[in-house]
C-alpha positions as CSV (number, residue, x, y, z in Angstrom):
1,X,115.3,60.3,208.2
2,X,112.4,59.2,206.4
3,X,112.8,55.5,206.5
4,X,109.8,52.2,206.9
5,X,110.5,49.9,209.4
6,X,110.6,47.8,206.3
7,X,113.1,49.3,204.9
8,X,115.2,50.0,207.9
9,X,116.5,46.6,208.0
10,X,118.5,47.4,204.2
11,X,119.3,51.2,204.8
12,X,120.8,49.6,208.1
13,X,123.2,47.5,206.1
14,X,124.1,49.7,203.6
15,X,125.6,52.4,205.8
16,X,127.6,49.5,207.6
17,X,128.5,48.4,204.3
18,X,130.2,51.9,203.8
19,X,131.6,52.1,206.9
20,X,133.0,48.5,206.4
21,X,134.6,50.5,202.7
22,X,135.9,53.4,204.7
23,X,137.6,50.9,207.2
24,X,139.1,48.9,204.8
25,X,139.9,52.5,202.7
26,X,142.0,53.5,206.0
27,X,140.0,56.8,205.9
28,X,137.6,56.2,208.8
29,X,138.3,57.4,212.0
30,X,135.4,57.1,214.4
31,X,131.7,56.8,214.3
32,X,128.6,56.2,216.4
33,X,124.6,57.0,217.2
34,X,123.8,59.4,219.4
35,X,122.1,57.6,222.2
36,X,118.7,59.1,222.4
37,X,117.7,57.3,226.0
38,X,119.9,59.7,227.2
39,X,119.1,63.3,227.3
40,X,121.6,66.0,226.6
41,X,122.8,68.3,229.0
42,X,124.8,71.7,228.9
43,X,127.2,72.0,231.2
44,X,129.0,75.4,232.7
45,X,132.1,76.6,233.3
46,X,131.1,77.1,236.8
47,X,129.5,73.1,236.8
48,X,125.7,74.4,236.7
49,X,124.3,71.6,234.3
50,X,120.9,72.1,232.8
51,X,118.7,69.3,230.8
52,X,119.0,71.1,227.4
53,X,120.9,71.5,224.4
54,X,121.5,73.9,221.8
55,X,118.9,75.1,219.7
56,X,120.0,74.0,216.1
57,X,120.7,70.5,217.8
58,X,117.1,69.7,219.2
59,X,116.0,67.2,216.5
60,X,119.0,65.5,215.9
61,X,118.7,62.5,214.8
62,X,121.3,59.5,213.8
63,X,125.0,59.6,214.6
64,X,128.0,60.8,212.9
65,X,131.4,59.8,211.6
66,X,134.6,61.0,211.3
67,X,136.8,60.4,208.6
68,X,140.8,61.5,208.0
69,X,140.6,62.6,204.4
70,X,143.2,64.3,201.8
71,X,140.7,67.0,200.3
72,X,137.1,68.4,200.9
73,X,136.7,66.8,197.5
74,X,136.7,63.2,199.6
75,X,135.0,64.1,201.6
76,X,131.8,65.3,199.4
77,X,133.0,62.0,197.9
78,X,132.4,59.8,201.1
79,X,129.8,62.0,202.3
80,X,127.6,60.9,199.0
81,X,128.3,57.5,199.8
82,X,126.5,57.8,203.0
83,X,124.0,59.7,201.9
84,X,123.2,56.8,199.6
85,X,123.2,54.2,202.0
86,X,121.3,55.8,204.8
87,X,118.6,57.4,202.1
88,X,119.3,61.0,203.8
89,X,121.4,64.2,203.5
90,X,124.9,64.3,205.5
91,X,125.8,67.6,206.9
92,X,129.6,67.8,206.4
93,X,131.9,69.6,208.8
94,X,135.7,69.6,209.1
95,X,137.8,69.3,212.2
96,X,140.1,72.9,213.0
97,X,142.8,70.7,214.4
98,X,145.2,72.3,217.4
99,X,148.1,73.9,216.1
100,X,149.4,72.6,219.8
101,X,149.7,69.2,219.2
């Protein structure tokens, strides 16, 4: 993300602002920044824990947010919207929820 400390201040409040709509929309689910004072670690199956992460993950940067949505549609929807506020690009994923539960 290519924001000024100037500007970080407004880009700050617009993407509350639009999690403040997706609250109020019922849609949101759960959000947050990734802490970056703490680094990530890989853990095994057999416990062995290493100070890494995977490859494609190194720069991340921000946080994410999950929202319960009726079509991929919304979701490019929503996704726009916080592309707007925040002044960058949203990678969009969707959850493969267990057929257990």
């Amino acid at each position: 993300m290519d924001v000024t400390a100037e500007d970080l201040p407004a880009v700050s409040e617009a993407a509350h602002a639009v999690i403040r709509q997706a609250k109020a929309a019922g849609v949101y689910v759960f959000g947050g920044g990734i802490n970056s004072d703490v680094a990530p670690a890989m853990v095994a199956a057999d416990r062995r824990c290493t100070a890494e992460t995977y490859r494609e993950t190194r720069e991340l940067d921000g946080g994410f947010c999950v929202l319960e949505l009726p079509s991929r549609e919304a979701a490019i929807e929503w996704a726009a919207k916080i592309a707007a506020a925040c002044r960058c690009a949203q990678e969009l994923r969707e959850f493969g929820y267990d057929p257990e539960s």
